[in-house]
C-alpha positions in Angstrom: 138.8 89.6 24.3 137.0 87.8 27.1 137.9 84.9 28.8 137.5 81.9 25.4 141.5 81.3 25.6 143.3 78.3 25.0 145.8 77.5 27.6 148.7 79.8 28.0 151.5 79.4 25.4 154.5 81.4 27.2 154.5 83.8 30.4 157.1 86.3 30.6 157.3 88.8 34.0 153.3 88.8 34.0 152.3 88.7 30.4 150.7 85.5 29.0 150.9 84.4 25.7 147.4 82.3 24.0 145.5 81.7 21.6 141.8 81.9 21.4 139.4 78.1 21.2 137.9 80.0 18.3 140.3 82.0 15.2 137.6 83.0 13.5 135.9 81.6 10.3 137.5 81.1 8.0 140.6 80.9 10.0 143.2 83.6 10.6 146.8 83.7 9.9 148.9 82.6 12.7 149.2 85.3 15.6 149.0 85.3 19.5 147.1 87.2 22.0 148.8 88.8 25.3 147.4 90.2 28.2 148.5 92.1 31.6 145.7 92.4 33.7 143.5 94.1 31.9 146.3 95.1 29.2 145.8 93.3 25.4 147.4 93.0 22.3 147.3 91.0 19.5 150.7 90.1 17.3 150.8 88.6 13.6 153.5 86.0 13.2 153.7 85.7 9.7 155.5 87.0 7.3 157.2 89.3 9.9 156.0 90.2 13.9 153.7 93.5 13.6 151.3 94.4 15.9 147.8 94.5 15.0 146.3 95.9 18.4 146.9 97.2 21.6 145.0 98.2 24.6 145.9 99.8 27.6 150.0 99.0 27.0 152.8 101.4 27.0 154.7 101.5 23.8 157.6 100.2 25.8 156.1 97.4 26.5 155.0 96.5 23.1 158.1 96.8 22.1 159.0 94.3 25.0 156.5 92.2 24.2 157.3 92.3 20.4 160.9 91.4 20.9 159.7 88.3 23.2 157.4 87.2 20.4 159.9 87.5 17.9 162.2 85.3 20.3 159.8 82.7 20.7 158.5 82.6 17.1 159.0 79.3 16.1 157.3 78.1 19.4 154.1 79.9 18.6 153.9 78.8 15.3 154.4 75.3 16.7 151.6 75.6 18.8 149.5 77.1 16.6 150.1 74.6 14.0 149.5 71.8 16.4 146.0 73.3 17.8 144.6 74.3 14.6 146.3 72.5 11.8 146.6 75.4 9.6 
């Protein structure tokens, strides 16, 4: 995951929400990186919120963190939208 990241979309009790400077090529859907120390996931927006991987988190917090994504959906996608123009 290293340390390429955008600035931080959302913090919630010690996670951070961003996006990497570079999606990939061609570009991927709309999703959003988190990371607690040295925690990751990765969530897909788009069509629903589903994880696509995890690192070092319990499934508790996934779920935590899933719910929080969900909550804050239409703010991600704004962001996303605005950074990347997809």
């Amino acid at each position: 995951y290293g340390f390429n990241a955008m600035p931080v979309i959302l913090r919630y009790t010690g996670f951070r929400f961003f996006f990497f400077s570079n999606e990939g090529e061609p570009l991927e859907p709309a999703h959003i990186h988190v990371r607690k120390g040295e925690c990751v996931a990765k969530f897909w927006i788009n069509p629903a919120v589903t994880l696509d991987e995890a690192y070092g988190f319990h499934s508790s917090e996934l779920r935590e963190i899933g719910d929080v994504v969900l909550e804050n959906r239409d703010l991600i996608e704004r962001c996303w939208h605005e950074r990347f123009g997809d």
